[in-house]
C-alpha positions in Angstrom: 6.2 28.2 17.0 7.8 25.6 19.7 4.2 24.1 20.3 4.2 23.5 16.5 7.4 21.5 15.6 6.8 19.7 18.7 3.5 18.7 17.1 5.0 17.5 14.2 7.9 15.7 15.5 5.5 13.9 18.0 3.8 13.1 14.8 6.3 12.4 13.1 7.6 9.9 15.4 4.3 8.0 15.5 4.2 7.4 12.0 7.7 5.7 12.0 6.3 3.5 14.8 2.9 2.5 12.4 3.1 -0.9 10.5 2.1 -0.3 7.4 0.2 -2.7 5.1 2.9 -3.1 2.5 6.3 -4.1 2.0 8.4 -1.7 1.7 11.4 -3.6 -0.4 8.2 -4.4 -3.0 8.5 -1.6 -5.8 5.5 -0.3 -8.0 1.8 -1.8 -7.1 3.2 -4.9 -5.8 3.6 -2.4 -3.0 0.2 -2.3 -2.5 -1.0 -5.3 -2.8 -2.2 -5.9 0.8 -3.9 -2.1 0.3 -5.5 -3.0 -2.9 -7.2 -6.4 -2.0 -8.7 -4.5 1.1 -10.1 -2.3 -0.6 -11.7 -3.9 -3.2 -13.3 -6.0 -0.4 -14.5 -3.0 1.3 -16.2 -1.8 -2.1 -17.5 -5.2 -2.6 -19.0 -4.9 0.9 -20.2 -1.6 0.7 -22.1 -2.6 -2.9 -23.5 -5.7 -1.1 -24.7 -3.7 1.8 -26.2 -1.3 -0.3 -27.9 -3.7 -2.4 -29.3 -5.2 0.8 -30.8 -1.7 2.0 -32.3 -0.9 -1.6 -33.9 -4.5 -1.6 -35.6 -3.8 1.6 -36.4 -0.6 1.5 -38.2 -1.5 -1.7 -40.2 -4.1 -1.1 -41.4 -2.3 2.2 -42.6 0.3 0.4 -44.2 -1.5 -2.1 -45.9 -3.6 0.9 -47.3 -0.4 2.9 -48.4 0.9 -0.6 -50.4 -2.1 -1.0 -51.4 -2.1 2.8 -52.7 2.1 3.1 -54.8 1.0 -0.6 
């Protein structure tokens, strides 16, 4: 049981040294701001990249289709 709350105060402690990505004397989602732009960039990324793979993955296809005919 020692090893445990020694665990968790180490962890603990950690936390409190993080910088978090908001300010904490914002209240509500103005909080978040910072949080909530990043992620919307990662979606916007991840739609893009995705987009990307489908594209080429398509017209590869399509082109060894063509090819093995």
């Amino acid at each position: 049981m020692t090893r445990i709350r020694k665990y968790w105060s180490e962890v603990w402690l950690e936390l409190r040294k993080a910088t978090w990505p908001w300010d904490p004397k914002e209240k509500g989602f103005a909080k978040y701001k910072e949080l909530i732009d990043s992620t919307i960039v990662v979606f916007i990324a991840m739609l893009l990249l995705g987009a990307f793979v489908s594209f080429f993955d398509f017209t590869l296809r399509r082109t060894f289709e063509f090819l093995v005919r």
